[in-house]
DSSP file (Angstrom, degrees, kcal/mol; ACC not computed):
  #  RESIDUE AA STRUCTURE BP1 BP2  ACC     N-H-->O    O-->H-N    N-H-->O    O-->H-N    TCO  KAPPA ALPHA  PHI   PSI    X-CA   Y-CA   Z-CA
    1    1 A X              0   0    0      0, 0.0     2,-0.3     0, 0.0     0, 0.0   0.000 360.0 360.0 360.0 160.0   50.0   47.9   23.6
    2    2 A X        -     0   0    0      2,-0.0     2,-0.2     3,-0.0     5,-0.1  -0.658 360.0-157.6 -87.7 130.4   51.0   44.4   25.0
    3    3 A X        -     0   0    0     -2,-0.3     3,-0.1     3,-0.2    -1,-0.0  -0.487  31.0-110.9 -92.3 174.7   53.5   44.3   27.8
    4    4 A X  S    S+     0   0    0     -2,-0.2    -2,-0.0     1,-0.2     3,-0.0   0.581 114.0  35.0 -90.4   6.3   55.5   41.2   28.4
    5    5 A X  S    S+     0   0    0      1,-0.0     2,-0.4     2,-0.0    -1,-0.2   0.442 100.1  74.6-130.5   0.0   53.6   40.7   31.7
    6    6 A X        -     0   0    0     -3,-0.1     2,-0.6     0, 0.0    -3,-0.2  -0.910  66.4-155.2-116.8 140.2   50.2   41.7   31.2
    7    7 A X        -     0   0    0     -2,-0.4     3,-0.1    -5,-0.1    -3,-0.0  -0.953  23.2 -97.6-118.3 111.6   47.8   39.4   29.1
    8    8 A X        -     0   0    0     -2,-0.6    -6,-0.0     1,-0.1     0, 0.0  -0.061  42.0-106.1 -29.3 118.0   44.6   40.0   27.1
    9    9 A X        -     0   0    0      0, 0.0     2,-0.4     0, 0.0    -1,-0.1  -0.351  38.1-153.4 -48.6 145.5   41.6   39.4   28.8
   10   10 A X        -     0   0    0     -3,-0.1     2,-0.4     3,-0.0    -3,-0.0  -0.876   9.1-157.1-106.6 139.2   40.4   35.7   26.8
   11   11 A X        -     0   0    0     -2,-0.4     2,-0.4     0, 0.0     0, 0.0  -0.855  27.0-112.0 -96.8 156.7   36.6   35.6   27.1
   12   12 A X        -     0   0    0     -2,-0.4     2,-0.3     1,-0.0     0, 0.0  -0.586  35.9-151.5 -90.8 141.5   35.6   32.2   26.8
   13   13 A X        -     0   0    0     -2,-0.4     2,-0.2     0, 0.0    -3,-0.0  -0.828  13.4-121.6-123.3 153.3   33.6   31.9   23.3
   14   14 A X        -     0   0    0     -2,-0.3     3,-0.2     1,-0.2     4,-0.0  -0.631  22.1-174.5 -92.4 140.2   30.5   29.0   22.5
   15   15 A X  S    S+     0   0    0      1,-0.3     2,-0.4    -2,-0.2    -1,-0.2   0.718  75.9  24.4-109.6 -45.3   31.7   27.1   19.5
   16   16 A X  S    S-     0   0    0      1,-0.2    -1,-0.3     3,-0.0     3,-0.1  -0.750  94.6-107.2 -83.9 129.6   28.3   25.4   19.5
   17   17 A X        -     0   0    0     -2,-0.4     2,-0.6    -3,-0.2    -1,-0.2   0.003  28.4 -92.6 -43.6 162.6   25.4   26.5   20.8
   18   18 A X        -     0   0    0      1,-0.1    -1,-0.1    -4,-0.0     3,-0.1  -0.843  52.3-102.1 -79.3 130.4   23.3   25.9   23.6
   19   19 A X        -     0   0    0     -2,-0.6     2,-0.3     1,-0.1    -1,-0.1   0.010  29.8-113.7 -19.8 140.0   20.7   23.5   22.9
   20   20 A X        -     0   0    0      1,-0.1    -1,-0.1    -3,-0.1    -3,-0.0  -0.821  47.4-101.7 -86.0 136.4   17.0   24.7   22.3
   21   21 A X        -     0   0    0     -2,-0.3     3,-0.1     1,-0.1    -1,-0.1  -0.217  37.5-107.1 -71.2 151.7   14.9   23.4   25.3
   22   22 A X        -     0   0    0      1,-0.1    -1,-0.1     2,-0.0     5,-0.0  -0.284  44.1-100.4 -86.2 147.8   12.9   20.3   24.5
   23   23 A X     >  -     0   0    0      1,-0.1     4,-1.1     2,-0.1    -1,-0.1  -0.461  27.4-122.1 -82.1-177.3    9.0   21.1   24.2
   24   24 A X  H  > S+     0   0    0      1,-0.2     4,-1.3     2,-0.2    -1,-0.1   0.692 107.9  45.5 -52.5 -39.9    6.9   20.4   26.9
   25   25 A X  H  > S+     0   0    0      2,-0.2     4,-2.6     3,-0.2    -1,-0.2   0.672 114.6  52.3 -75.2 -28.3    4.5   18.2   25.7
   26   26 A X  H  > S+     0   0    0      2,-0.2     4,-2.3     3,-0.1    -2,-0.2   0.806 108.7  52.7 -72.9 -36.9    7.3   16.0   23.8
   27   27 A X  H  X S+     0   0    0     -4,-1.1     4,-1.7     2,-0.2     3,-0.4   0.999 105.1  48.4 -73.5 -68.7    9.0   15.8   26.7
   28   28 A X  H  X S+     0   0    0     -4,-1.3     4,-1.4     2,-0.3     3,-0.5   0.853 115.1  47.3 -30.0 -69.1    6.0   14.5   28.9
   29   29 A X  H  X S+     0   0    0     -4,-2.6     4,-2.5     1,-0.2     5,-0.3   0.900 109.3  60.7 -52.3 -38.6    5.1   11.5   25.9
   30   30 A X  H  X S+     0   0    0     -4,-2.3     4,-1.6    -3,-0.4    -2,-0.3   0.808 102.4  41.0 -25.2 -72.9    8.5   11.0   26.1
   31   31 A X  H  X S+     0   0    0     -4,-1.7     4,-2.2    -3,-0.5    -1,-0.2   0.621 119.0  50.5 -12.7 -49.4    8.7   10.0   29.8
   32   32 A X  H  X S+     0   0    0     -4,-1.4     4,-1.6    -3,-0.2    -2,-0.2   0.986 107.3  49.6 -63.8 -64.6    5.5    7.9   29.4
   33   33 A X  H  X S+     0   0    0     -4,-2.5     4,-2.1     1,-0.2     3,-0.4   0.923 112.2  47.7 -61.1 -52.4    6.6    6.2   26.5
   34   34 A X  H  < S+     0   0    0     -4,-1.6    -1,-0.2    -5,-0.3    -2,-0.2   0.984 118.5  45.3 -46.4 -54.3   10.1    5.3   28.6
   35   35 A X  H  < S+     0   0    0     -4,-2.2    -2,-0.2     1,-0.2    -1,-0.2   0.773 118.2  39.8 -39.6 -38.7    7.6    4.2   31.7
   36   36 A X  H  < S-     0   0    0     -4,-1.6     2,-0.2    -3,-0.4    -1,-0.2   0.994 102.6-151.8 -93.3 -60.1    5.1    2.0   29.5
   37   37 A X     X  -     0   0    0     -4,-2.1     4,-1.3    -5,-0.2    -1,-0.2  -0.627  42.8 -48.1  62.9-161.9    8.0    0.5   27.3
   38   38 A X  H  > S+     0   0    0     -2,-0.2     4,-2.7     1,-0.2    -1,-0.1   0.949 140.7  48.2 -59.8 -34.6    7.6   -0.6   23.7
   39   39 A X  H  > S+     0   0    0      1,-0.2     4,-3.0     2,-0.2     5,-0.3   0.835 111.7  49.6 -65.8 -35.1    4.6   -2.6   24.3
   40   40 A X  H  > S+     0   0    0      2,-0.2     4,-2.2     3,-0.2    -1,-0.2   0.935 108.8  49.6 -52.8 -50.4    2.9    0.1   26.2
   41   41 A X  H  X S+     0   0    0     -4,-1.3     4,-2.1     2,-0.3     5,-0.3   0.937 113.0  48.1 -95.9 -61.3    3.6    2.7   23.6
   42   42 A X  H >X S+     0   0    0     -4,-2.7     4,-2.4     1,-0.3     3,-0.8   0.939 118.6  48.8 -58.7 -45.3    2.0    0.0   20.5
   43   43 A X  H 3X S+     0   0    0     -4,-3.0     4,-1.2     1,-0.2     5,-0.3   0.947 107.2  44.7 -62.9 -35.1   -0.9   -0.5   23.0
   44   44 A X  H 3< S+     0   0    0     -4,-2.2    -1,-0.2    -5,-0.3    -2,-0.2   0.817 117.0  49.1 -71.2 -20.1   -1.7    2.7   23.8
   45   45 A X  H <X S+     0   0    0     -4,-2.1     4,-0.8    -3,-0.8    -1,-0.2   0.842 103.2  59.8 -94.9 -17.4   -1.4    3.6   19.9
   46   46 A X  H  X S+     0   0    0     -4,-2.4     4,-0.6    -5,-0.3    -2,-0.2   0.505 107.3  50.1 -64.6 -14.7   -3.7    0.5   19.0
   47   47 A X  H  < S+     0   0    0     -4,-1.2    -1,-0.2     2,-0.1    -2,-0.1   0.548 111.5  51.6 -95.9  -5.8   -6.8    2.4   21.4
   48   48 A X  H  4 S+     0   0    0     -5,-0.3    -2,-0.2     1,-0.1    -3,-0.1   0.811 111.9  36.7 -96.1 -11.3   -6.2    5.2   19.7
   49   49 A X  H  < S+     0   0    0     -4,-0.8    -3,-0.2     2,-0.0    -2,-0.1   0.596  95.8 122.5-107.4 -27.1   -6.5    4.1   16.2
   50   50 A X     <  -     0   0    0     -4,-0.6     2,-0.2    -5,-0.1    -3,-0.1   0.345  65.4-113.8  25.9 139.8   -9.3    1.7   17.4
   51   51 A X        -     0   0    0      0, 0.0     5,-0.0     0, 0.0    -2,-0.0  -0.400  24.2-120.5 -60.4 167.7  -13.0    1.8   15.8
   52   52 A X  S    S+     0   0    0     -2,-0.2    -2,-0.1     1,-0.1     0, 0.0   0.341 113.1  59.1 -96.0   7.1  -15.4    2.8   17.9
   53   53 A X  S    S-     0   0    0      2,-0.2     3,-0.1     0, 0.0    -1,-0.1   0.592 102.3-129.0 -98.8 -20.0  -17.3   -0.6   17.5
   54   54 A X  S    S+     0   0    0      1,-0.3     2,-0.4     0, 0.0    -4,-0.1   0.786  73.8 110.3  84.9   6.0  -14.0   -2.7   18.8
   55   55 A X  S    S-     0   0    0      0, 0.0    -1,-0.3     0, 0.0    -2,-0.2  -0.971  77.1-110.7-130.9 140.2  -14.1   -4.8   16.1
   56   56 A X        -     0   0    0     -2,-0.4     2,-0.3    -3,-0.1    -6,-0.0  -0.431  32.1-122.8 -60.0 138.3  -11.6   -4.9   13.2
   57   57 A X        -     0   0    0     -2,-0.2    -1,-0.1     1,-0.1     3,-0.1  -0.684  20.3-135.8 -93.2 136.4  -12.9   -3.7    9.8
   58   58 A X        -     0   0    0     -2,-0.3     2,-0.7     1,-0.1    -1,-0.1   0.044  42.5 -86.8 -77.1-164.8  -12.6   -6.4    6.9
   59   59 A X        -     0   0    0      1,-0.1    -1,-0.1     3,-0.0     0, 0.0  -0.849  32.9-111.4-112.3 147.8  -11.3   -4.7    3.8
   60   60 A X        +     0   0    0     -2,-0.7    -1,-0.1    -3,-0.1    -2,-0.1   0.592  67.2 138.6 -56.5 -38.1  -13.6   -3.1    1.2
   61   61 A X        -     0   0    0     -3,-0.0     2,-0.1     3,-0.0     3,-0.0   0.257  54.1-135.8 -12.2 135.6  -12.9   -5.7   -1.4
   62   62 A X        -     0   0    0      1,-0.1     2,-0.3     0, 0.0    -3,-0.0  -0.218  39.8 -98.2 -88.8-166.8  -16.0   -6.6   -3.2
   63   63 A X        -     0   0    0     -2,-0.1     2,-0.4     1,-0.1    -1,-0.1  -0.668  53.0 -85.6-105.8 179.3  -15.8  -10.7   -3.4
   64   64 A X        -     0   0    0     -2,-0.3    -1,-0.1     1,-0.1    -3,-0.0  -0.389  42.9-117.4 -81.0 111.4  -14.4  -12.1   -7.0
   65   65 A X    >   -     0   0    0     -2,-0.4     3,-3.0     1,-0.1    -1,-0.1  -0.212  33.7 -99.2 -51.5 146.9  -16.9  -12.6  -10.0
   66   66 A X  T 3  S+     0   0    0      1,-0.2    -1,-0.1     3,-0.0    -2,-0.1   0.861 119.9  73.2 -28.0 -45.0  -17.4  -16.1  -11.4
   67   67 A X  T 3  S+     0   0    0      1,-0.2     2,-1.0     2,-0.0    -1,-0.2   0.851  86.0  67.6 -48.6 -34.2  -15.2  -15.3  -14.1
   68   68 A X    <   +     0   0    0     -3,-3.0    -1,-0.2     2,-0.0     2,-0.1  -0.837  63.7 153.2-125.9 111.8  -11.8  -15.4  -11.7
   69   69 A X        -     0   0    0     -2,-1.0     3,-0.0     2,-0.3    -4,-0.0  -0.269  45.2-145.4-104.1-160.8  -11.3  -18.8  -10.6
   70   70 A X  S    S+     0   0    0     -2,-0.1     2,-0.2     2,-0.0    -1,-0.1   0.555  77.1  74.7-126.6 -21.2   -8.5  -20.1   -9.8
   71   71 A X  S    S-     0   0    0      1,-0.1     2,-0.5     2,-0.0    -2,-0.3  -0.504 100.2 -91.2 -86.0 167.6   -8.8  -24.3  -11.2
   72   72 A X        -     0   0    0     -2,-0.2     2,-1.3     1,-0.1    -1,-0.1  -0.713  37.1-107.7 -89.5 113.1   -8.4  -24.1  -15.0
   73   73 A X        -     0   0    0     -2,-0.5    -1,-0.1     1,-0.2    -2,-0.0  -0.247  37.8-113.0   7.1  33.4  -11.6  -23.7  -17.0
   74   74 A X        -     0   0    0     -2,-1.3    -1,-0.2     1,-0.1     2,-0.1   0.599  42.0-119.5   5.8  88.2  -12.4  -27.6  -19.1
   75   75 A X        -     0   0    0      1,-0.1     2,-0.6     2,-0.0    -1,-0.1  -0.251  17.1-139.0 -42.4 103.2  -11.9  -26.5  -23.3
   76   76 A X        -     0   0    0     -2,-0.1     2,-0.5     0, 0.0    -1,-0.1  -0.756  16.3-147.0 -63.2 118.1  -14.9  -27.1  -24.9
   77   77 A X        -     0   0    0     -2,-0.6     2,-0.1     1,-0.0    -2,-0.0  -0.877   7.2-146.5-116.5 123.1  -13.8  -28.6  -28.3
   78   78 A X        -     0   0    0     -2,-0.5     3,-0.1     4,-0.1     2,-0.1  -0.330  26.9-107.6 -54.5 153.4  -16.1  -27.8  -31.5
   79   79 A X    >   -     0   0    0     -2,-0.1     3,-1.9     1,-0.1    18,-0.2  -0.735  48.4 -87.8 -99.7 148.3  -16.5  -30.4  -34.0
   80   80 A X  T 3  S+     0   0    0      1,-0.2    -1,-0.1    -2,-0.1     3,-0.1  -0.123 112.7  26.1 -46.6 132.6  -14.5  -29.5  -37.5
   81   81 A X  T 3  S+     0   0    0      1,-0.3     2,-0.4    16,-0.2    -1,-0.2   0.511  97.7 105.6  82.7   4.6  -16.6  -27.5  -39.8
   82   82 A X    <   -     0   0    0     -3,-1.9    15,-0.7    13,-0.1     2,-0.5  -0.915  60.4-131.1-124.0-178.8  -18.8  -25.9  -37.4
   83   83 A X  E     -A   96   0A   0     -2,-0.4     2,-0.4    13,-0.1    13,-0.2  -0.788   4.2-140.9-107.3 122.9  -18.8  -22.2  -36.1
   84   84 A X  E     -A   95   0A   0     11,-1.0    11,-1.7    -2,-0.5     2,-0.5  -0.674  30.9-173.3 -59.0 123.7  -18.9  -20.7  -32.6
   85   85 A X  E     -A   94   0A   0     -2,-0.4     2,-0.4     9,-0.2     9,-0.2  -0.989  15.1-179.7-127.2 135.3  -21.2  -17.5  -32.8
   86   86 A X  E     -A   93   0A   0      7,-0.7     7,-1.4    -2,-0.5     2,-0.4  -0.893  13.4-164.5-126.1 157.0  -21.8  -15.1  -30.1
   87   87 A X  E     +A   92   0A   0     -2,-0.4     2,-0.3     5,-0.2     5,-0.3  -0.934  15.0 172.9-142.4 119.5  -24.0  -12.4  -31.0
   88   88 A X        -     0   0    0      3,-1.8    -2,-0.0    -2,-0.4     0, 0.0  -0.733  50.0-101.5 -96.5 161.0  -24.6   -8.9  -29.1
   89   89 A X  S    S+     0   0    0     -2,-0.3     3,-0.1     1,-0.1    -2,-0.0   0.707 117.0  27.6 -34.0 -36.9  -26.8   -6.2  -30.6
   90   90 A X  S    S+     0   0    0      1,-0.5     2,-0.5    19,-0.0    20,-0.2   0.228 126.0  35.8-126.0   1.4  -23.8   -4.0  -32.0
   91   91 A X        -     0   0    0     18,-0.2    -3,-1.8    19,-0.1    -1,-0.5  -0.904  62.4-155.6-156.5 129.0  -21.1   -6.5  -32.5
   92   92 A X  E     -AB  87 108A   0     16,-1.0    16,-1.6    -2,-0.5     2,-0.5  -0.938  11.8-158.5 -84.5 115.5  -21.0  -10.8  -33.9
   93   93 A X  E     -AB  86 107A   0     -7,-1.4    -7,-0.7    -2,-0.3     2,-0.4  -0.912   8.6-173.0-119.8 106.6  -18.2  -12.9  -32.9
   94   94 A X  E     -AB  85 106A   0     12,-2.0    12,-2.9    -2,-0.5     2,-0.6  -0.804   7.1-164.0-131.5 116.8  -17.6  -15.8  -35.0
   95   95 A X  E     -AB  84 105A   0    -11,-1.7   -11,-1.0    -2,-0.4     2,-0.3  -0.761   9.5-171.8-110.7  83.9  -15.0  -18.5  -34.1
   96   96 A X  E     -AB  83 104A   0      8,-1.5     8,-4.7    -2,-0.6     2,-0.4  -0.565  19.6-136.4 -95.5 129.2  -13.8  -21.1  -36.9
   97   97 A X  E     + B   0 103A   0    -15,-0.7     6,-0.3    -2,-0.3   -16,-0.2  -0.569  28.9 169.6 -71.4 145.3  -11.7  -24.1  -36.4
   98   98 A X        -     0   0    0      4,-1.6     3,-0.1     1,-0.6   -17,-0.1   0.366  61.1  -9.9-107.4 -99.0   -8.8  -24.5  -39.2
   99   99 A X  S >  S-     0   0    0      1,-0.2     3,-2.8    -2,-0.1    -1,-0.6  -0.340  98.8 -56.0-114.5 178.1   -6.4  -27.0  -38.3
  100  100 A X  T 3  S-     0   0    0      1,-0.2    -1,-0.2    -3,-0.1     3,-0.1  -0.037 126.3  -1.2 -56.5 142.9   -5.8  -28.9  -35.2
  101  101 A X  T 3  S+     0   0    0      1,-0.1     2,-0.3    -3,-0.1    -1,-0.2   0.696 112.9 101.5  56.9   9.7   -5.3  -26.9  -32.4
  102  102 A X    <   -     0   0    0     -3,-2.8    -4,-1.6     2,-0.0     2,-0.4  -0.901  47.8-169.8-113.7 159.8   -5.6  -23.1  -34.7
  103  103 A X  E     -B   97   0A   0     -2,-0.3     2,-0.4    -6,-0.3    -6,-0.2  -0.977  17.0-139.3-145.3 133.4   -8.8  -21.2  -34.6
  104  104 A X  E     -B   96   0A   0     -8,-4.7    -8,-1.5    -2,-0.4     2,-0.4  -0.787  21.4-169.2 -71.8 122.1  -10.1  -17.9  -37.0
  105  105 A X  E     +B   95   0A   0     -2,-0.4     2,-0.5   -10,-0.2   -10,-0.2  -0.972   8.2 179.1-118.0 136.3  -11.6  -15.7  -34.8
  106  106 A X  E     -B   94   0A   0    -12,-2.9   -12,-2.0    -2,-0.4     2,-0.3  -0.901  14.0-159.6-137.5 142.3  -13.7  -12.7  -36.7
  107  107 A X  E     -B   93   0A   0     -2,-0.5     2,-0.4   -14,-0.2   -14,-0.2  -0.839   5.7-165.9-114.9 155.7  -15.6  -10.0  -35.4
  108  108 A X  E     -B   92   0A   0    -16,-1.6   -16,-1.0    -2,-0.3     2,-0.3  -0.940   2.9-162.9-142.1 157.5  -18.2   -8.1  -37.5
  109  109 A X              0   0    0     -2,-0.4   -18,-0.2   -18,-0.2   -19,-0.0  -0.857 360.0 360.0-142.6 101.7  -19.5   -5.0  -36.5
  110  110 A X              0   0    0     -2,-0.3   -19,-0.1   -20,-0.2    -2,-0.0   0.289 360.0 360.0 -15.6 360.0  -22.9   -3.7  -38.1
């Protein structure tokens, strides 16, 4: 029992943990990184992502077919009453003017 002059030992209690110790290796780039500064740190990761030739690689892109230009293409204008025809082996494509500025276009397929 509690006396009026005697007190319960308090142990002192962690409300938080202790920290987990930092690793070793983290710690060390860490340190470097402080040493080099920001510029160090972007060079040092620009020799590591490097080629081994030293030269930047262009990008894979093939280059752009005739088809896509970029100035706009001069409209060839057919005279009234004749027919554009394009012709493949499996398929005919047949272009008729109607009125000014309308065109039929009709496709036939064998």
């Amino acid at each position: 029992m509690l006396s009026k002059d005697k007190k319960p030992d308090e142990k002192v209690k962690e409300v938080v943990p202790p920290r987990a110790e930092t690793p070793k290796l983290f710690s060390a780039m860490l340190k470097m990184s402080q040493q080099q500064g920001l510029q160090g740190t972007f060079r040092s990761l620009r020799k590591t992502f490097k080629t081994s030739d030293g030269t930047a690689e262009v990008s894979q892109m093939p280059p752009l077919s005739p088809t896509h230009r970029r100035s706009p293409i001069p409209r060839i204008t057919v005279q009234d009453g004749e027919d554009a025809v394009s012709e493949t082996p499996s398929i005919t494509i047949r272009m008729t003017p109607r009125r000014e500025g309308e065109e039929t276009l009709s496709v036939e397929v064998p």
